[in-house]
SEGU-221184 format. One line per 10 residues: number of its first residue (from 1); their letters; for each residue x, y, z of N, C-alpha, C. Coordinates in nm, 4 decimals, decimal comma. Each point is the difference from the previous one (the first is absolute). Layout:
BEGIN
NUM) a) X:Y:Z:X:Y:Z:X:Y:Z; ...
end
This chain:
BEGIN
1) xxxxxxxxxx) -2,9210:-0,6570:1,3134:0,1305:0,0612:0,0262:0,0093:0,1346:-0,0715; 0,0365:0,1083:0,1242:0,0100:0,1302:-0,1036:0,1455:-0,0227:-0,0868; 0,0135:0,1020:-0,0470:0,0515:0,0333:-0,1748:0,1732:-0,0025:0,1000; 0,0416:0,1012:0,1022:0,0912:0,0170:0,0629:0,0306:-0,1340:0,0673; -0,1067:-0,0819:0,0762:0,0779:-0,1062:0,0697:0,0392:-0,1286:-0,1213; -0,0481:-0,0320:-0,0989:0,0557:-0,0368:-0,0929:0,1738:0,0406:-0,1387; 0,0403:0,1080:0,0841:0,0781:0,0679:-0,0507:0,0776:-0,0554:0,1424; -0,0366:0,0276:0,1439:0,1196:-0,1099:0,0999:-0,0459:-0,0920:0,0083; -0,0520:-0,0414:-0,0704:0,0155:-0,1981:0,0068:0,1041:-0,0261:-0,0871; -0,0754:0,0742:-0,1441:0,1395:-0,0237:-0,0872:0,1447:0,0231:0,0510
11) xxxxxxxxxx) 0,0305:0,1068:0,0510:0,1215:0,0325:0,0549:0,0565:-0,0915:0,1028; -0,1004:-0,0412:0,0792:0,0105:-0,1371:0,1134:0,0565:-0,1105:-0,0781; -0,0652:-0,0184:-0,1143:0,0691:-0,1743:-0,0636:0,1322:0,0441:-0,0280; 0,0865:0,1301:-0,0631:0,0902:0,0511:-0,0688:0,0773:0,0000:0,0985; -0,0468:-0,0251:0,1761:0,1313:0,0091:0,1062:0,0042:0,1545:0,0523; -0,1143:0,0706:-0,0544:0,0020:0,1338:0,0667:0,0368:0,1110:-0,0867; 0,0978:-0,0345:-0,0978:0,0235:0,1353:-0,0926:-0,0650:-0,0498:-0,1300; 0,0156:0,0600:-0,0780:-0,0217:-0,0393:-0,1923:0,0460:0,1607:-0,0850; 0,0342:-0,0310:-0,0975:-0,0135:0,1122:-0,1185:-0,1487:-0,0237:-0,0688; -0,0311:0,1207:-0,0020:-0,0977:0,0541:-0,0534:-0,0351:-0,1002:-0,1195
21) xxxxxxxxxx) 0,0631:-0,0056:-0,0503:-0,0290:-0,1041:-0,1149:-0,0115:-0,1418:0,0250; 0,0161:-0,0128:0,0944:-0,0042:-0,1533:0,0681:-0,1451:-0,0001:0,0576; -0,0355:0,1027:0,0594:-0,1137:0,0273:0,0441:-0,1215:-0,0165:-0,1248; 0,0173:0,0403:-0,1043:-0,1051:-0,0118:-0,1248:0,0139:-0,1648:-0,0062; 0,0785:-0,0501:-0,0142:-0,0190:-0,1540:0,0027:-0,0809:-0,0487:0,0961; 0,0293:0,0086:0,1438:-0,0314:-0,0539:0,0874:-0,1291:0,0539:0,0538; -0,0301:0,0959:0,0261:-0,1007:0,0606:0,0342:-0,1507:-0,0575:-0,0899; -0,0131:0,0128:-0,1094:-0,1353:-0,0435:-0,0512:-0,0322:-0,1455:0,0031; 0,0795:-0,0571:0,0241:0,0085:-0,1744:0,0362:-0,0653:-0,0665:0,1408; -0,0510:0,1273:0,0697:-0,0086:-0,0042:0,1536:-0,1873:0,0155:-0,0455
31) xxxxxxxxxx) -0,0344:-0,0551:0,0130:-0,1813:-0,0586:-0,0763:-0,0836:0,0343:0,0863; 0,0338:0,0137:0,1610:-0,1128:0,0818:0,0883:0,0095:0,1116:-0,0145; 0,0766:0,0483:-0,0635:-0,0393:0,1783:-0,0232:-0,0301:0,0376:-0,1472; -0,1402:0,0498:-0,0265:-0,0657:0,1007:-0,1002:0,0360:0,1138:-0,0463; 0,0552:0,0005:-0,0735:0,0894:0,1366:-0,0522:-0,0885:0,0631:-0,0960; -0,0897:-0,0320:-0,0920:-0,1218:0,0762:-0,0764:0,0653:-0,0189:-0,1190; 0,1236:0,0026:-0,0290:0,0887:-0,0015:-0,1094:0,0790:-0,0843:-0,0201; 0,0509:0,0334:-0,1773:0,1005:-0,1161:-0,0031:0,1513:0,0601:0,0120; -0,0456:0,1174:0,0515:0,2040:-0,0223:0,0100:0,0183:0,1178:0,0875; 0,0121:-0,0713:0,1330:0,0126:0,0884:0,1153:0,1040:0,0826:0,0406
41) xxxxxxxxxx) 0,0719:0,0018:-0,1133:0,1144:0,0349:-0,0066:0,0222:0,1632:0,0461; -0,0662:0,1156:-0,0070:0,0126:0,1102:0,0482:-0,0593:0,0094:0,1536; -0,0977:-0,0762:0,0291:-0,0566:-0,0141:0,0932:0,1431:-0,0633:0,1317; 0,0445:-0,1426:-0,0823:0,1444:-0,0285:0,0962:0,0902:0,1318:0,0249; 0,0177:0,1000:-0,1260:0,0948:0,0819:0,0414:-0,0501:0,0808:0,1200; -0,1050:0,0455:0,0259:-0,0563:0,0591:0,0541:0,0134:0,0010:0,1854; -0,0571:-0,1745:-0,0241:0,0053:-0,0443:0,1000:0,1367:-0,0058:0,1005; 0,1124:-0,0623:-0,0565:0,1415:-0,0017:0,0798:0,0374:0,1529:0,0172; -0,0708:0,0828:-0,0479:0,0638:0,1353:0,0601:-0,0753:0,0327:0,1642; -0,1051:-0,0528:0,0156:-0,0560:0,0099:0,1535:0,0434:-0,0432:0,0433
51) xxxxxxxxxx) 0,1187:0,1154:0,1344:0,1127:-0,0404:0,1174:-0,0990:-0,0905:0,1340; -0,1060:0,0445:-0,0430:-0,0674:-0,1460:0,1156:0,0443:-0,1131:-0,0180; 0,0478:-0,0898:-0,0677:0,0190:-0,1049:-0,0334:0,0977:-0,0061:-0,0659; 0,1047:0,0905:-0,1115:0,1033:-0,0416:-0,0750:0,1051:0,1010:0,0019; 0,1029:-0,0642:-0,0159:0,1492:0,1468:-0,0168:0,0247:-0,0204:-0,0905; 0,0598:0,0999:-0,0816:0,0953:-0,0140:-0,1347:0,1352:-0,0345:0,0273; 0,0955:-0,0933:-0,0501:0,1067:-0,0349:0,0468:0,1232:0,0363:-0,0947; -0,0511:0,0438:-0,1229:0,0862:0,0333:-0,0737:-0,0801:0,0155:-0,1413; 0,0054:0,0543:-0,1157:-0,0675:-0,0170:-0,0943:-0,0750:-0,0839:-0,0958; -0,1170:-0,0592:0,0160:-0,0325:-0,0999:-0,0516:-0,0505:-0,0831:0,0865
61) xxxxxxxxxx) 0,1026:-0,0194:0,1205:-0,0289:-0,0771:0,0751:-0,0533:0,0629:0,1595; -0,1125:-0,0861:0,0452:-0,0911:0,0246:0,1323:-0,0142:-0,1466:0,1230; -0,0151:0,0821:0,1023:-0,0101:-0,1057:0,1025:-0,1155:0,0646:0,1096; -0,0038:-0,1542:0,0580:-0,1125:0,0118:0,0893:0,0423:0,0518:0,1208; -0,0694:0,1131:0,0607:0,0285:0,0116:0,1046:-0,0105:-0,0924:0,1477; -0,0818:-0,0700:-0,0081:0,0080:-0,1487:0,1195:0,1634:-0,0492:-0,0281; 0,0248:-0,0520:-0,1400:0,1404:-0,0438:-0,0060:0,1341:0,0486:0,0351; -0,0113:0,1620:0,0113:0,1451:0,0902:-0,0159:0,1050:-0,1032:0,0818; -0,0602:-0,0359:0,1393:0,1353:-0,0270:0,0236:0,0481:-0,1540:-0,0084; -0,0678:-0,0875:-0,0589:0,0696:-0,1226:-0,0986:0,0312:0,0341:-0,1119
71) xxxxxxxxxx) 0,0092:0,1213:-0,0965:0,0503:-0,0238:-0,1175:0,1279:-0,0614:0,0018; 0,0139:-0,0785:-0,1208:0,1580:-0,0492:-0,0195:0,0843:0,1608:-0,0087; 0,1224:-0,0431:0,0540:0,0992:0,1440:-0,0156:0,0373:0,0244:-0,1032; 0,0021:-0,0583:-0,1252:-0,0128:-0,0136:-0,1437:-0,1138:0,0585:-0,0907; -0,0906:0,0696:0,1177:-0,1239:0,0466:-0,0359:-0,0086:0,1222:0,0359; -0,0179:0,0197:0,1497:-0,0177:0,0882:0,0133:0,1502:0,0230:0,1709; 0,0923:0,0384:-0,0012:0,1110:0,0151:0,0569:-0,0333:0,0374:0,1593; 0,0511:-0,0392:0,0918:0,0005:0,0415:0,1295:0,0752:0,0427:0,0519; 0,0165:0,0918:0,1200:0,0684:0,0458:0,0648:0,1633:-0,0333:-0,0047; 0,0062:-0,1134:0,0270:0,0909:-0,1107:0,0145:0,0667:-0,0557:-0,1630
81) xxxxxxxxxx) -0,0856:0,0505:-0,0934:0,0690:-0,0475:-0,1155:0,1403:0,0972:-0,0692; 0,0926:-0,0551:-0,0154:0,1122:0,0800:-0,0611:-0,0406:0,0921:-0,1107; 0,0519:0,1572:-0,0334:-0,0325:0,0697:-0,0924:0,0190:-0,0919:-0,1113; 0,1100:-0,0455:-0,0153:0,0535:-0,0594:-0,1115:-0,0970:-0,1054:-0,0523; -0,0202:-0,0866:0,0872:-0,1470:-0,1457:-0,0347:-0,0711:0,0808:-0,0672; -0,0384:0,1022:0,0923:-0,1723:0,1053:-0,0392:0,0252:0,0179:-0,1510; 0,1104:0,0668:-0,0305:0,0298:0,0422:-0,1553:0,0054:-0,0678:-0,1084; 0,0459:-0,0978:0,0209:0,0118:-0,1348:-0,1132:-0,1127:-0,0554:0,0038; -0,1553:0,0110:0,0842:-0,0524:-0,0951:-0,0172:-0,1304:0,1020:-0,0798; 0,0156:0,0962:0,0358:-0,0534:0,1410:-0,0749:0,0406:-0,0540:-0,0963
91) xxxxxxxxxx) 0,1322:0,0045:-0,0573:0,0664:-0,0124:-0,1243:-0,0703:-0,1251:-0,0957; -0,0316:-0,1090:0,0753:-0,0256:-0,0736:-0,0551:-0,1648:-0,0474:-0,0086; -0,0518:0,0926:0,0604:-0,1385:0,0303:-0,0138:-0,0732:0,0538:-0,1278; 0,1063:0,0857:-0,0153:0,0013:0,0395:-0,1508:0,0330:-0,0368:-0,1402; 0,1028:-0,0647:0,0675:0,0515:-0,1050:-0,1248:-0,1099:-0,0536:-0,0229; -0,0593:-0,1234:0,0977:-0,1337:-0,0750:-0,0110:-0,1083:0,0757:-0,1018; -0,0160:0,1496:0,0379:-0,0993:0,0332:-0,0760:0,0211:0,0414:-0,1552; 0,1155:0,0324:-0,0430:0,0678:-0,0327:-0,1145:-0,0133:-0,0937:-0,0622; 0,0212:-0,1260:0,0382:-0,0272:-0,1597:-0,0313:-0,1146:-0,0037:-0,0422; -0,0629:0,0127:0,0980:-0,1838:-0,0117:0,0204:-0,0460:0,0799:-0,1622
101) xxxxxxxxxx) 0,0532:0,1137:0,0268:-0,0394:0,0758:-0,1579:0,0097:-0,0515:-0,1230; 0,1417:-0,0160:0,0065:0,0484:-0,0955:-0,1411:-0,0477:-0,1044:-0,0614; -0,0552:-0,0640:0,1481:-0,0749:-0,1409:-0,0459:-0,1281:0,1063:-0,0604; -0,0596:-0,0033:0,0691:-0,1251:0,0853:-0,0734:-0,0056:0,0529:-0,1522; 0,1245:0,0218:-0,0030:0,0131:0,1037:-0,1520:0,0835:-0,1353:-0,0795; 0,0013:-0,1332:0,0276:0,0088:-0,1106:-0,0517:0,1438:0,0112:-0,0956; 0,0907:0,0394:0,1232:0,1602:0,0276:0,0180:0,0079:-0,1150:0,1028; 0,1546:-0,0333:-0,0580:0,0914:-0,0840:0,1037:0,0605:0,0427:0,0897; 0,0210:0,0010:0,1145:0,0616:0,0586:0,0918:0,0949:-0,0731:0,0764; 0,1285:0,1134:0,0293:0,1254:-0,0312:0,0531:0,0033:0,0542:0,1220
111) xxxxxxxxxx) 0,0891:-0,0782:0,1246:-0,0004:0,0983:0,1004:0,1692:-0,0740:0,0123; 0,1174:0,0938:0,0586:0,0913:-0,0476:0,0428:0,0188:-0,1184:0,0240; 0,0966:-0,1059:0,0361:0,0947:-0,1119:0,0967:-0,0370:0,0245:0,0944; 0,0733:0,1534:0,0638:-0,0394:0,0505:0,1485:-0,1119:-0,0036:0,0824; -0,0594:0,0265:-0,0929:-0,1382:0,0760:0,0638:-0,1167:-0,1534:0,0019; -0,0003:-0,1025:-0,1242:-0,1227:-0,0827:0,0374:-0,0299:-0,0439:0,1160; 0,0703:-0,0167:0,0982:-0,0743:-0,0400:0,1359:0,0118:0,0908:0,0949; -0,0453:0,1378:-0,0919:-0,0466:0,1291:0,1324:-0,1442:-0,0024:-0,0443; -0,0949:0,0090:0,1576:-0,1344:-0,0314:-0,0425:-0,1064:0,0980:-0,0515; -0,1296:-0,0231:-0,0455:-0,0176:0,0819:-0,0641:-0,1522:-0,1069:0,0295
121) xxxxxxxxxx) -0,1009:0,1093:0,0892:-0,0905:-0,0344:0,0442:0,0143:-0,1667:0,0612; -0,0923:-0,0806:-0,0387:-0,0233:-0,1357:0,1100:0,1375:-0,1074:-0,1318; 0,0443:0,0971:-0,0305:0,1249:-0,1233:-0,1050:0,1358:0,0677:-0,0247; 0,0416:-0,0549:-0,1300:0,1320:0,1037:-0,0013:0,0289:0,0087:-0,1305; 0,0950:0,0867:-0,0561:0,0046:0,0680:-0,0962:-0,0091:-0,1073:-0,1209; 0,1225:-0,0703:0,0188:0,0027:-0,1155:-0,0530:-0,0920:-0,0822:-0,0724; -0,1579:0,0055:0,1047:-0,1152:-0,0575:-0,0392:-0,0547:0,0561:-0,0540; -0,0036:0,1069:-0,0590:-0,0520:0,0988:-0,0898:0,0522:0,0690:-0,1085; 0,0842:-0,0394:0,0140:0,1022:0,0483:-0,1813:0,0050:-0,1700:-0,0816; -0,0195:0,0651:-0,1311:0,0189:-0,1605:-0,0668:0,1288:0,0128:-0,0608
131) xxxxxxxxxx) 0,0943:0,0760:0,0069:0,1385:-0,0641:-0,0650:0,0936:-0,0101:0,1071; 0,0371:-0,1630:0,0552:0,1144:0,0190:0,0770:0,1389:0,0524:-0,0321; 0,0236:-0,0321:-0,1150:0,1051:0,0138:-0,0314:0,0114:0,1262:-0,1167; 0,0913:0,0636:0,0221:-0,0245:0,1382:-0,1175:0,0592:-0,0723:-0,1583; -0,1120:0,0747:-0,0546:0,0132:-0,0418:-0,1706:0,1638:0,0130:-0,0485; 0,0229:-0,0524:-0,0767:0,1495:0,0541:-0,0614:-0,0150:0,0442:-0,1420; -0,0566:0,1287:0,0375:-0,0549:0,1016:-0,1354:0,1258:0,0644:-0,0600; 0,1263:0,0115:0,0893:0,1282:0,0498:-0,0452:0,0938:-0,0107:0,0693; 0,1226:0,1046:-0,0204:0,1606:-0,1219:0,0226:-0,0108:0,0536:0,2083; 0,0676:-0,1265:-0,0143:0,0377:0,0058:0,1977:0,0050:0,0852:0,0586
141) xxxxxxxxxx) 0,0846:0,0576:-0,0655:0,0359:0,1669:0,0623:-0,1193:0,0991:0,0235; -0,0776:0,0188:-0,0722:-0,1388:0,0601:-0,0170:-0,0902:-0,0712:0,1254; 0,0061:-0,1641:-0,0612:-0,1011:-0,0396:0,0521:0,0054:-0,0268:0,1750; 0,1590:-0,0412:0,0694:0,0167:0,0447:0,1193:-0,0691:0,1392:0,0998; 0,0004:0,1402:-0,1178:-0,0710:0,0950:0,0865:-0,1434:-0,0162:-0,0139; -0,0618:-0,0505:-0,1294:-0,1591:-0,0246:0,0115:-0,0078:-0,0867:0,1019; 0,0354:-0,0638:0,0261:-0,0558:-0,1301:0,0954:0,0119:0,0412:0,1468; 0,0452:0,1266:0,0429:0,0077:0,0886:0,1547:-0,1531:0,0788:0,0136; -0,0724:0,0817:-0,1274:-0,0793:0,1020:-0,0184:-0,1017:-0,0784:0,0472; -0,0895:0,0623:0,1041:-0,1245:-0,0345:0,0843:-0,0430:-0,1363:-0,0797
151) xxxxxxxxxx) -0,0752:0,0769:-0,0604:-0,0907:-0,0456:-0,1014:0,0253:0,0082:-0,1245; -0,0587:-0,1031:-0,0880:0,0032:0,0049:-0,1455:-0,1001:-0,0820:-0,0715; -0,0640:0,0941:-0,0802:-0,1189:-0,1064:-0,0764:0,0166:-0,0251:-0,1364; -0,0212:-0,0997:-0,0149:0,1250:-0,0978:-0,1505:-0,2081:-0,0140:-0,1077; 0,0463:0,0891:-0,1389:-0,1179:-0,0531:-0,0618:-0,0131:-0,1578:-0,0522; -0,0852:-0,0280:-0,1219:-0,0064:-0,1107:-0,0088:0,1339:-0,0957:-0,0657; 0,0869:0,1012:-0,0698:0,1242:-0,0424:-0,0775:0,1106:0,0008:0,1339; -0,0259:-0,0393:0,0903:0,0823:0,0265:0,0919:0,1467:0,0944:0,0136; -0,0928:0,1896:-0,0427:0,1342:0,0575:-0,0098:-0,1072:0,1362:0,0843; 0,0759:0,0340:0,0662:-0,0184:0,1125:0,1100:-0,0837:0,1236:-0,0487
161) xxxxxxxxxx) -0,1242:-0,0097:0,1020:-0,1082:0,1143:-0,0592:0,0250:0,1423:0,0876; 0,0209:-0,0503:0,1554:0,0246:0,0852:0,1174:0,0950:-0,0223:0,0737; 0,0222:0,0633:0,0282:0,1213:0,0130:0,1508:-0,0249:0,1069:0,0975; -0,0365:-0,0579:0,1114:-0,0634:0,0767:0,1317:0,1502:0,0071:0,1021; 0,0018:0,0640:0,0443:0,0951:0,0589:0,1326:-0,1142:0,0669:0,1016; -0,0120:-0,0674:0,1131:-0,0390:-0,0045:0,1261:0,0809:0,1373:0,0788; -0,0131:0,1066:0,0386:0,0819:0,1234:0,0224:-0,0710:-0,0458:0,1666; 0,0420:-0,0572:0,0884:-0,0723:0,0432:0,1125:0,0994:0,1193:0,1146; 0,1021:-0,0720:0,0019:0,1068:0,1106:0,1018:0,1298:0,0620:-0,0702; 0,0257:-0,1274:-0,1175:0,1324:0,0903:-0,0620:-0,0468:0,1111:-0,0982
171) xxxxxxxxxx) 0,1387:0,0199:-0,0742:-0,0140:0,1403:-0,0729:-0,0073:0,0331:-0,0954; -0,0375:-0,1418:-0,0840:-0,0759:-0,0048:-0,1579:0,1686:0,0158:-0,0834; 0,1090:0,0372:0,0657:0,0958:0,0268:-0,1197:0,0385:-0,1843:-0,0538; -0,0536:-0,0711:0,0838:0,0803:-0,1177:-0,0080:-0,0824:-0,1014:-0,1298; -0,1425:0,0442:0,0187:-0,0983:-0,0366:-0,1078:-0,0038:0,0854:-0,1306; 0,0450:0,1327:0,0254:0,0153:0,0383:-0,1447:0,1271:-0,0215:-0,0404; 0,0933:-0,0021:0,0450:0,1084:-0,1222:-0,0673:-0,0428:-0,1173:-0,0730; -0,0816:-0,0889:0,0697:-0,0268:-0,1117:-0,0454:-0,0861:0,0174:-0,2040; -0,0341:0,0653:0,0579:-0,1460:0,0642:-0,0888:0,1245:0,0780:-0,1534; 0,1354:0,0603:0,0383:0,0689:0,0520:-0,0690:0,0452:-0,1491:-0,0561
181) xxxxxxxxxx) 0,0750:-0,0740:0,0627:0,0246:-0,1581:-0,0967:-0,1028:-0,0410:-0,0376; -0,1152:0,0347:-0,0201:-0,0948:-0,0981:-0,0762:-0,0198:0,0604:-0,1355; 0,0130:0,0963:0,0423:-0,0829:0,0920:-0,0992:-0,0350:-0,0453:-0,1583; 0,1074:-0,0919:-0,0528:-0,0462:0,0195:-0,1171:-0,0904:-0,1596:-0,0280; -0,0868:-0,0185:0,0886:-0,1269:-0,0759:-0,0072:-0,1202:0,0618:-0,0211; -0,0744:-0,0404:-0,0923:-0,1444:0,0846:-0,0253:-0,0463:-0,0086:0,1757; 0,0288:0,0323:0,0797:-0,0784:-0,0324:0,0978:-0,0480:0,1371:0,1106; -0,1016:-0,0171:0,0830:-0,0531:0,1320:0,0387:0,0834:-0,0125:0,1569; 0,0467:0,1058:0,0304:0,0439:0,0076:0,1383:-0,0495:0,0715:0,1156; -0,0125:-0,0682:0,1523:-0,0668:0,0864:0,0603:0,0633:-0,0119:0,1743
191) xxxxxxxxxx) -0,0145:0,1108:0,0404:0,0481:0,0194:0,1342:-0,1650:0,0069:0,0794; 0,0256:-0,0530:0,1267:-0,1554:-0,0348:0,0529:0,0713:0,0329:0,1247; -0,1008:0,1181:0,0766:0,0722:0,0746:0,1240:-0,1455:0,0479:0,1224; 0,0124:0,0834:0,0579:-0,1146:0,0299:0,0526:0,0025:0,1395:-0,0795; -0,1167:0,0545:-0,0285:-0,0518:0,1305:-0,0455:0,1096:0,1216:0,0183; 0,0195:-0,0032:0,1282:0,0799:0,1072:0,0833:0,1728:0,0463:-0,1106; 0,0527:-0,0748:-0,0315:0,0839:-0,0544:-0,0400:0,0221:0,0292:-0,1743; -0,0858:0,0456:-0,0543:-0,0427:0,0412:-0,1133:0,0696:0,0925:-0,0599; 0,0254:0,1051:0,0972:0,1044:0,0913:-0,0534:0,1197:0,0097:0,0076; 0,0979:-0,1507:0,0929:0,0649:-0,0239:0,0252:0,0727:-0,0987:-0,1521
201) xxxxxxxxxx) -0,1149:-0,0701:-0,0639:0,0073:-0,0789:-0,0808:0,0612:0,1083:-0,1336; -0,1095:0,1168:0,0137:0,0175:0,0176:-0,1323:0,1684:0,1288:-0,0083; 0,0619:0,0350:0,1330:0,1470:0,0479:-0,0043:0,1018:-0,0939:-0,0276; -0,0648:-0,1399:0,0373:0,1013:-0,0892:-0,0034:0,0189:-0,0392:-0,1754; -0,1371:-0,0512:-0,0422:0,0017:-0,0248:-0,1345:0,0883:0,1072:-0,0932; 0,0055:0,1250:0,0685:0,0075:0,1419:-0,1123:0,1561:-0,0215:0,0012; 0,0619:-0,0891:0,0428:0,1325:0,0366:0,0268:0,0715:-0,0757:-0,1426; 0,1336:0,0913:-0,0247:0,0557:-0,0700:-0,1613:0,0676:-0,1412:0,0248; -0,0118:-0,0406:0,0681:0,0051:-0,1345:0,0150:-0,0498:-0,0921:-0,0327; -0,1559:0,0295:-0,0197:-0,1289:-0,0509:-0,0421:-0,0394:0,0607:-0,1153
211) xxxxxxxxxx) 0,0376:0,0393:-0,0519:-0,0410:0,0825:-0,1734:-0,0539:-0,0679:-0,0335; 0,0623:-0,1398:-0,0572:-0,0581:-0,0440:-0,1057:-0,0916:-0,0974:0,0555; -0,0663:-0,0021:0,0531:-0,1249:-0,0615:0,1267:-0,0692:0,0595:0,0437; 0,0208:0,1487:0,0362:-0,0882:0,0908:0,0155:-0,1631:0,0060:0,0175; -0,0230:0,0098:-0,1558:-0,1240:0,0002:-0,0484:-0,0767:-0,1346:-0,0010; 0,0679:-0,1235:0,0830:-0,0661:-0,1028:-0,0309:-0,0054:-0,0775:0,1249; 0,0261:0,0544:0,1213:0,0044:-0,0570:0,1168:-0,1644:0,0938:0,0510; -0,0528:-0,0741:0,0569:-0,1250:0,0454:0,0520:-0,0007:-0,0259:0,1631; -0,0841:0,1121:0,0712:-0,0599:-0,0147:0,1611:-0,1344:-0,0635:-0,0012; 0,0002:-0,1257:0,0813:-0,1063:-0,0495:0,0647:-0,0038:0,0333:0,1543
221) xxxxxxxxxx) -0,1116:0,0428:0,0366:-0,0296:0,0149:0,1268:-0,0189:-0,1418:0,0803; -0,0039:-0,0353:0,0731:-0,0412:-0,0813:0,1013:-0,1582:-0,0310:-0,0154; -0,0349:0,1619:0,0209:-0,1755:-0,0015:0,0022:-0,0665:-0,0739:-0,1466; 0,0501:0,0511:-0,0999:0,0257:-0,0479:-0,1625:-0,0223:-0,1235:-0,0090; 0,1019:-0,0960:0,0772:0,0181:-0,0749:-0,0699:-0,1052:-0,1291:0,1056; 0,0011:0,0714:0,1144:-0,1161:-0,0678:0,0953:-0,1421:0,0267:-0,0525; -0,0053:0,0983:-0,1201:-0,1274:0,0192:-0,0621:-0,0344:-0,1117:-0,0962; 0,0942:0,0395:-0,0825:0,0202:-0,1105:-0,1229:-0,0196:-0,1386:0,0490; 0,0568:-0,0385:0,0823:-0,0732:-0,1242:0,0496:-0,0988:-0,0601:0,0493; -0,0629:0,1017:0,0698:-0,1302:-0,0211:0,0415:-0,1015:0,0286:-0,1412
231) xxxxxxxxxx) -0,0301:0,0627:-0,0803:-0,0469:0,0029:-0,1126:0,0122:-0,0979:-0,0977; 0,1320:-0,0365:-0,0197:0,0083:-0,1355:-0,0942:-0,0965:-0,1175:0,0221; 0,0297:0,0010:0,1654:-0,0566:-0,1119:0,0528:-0,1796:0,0166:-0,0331; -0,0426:0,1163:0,0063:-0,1198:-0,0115:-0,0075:-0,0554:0,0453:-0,1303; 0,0643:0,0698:-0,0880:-0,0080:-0,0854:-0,1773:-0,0093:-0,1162:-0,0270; 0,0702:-0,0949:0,0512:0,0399:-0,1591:-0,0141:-0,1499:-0,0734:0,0446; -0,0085:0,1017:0,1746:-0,0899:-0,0610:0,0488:-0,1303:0,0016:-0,0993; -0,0383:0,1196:-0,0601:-0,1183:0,0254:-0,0496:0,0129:-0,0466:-0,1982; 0,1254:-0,0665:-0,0500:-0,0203:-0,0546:-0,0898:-0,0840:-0,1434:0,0227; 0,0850:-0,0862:0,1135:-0,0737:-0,0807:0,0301:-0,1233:-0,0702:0,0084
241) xxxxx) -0,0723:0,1125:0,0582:-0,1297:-0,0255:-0,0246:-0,1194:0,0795:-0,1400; 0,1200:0,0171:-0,0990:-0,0518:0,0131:-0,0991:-0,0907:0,1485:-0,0219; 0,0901:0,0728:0,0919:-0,0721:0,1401:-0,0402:0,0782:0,0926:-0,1080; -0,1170:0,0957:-0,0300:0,0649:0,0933:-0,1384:0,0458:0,0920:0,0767; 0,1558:0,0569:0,0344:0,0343:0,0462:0,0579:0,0467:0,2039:-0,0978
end
């Protein structure tokens, strides 16, 4: 088996799409194909960029071209799918990869009430955050607006390391609010948007509304944070087998 048709087989068991990082799992497990190496990992990136066989569907994440038109609409959106579906499930695509991170960086992770049963690849949010219920690190009042913010990754004392805001269509004033009631938590804050959007972030932040938050709210890209995940995964992957990395 060449190096590429083992990259759509893998994608075949995954239902047609995968994140890149799903792909480092799955891909070297597939035993008729000879890769020369132990960690095919640049070689996979390589590979899903040839439009013979794969599309990019969003950052991080790739699909097979045989599949396009069974993807779930939760995946990859059709004609027929409402703007609105399309956006939230974007939205929560990202969340997922947030989660996905945190675990990695051996953080607890929160996702809304709302949001656990919006899906997020072949499961749902829910199944991938380990705190159902938000910590009660402080008084109601506080803790009512933490428990709305995308994401949140709780260290080991169960008191708030991050707080992510998902920026996909609104206008970020509503998350740096949030980010203004928190503020006086050691905690790092971040708005996660597409690239484009960057300079949009940083007029909004500049405003005296946000003073005293300012300097401590950060931009994640989309692309960023679809990086960061695919890399973790293949740190993890390559501790595993006991390499000096």
């Amino acid at each position: 088996m060449k190096q590429h048709e083992a990259v759509i087989e893998a994608m075949k068991r995954e239902g047609g799409y995968a994140t890149l990082a799903r792909l480092y799992q799955v891909v070297p497990a597939i035993t008729e194909c000879e890769w020369g190496t132990k960690t095919p990992f640049a070689s996979i990136r390589r590979i899903v960029q040839d439009p013979r066989f794969f599309f990019r569907i969003r950052p991080g994440l790739w699909g097979l071209n045989d599949s396009r038109n069974g993807l779930p609409e939760s995946v990859f959106p059709s004609g027929k799918t409402p703007a609105v579906t399309a956006r939230e499930n974007t939205h929560a695509y990202y969340q997922g990869l947030l989660v996905e991170v945190g675990g990695m960086r051996h953080m607890e992770t929160y996702v809304p009430l709302q949001d656990k049963n919006k899906p997020f690849m072949q499961r749902t949010l829910a199944s991938v955050a380990t705190v159902p219920i938000m910590y009660k690190f402080t008084y109601e009042e506080t803790l009512r607006k933490a428990q709305t913010v995308d994401v949140v990754w709780f260290n080991n004392r169960k008191m708030p390391e991050a707080f992510f805001e998902v920026e996909n269509s609104t206008d970020m004033l509503n998350a740096l609010s949030k980010f203004v009631q928190l503020q006086d938590f050691a905690a790092c804050f971040y708005i996660v948007a597409d690239a484009l959007r960057k300079r949009e972030f940083a007029d909004k932040v500049a405003l005296a509304a946000f003073g005293n938050v300012s300097r401590r709210v950060l931009f994640e890209s989309y692309e960023h944070v679809a990086a960061m995940h695919a890399k973790l995964t293949e740190l993890a992957l390559l501790e595993q087998e006991g390499q000096t990395l």
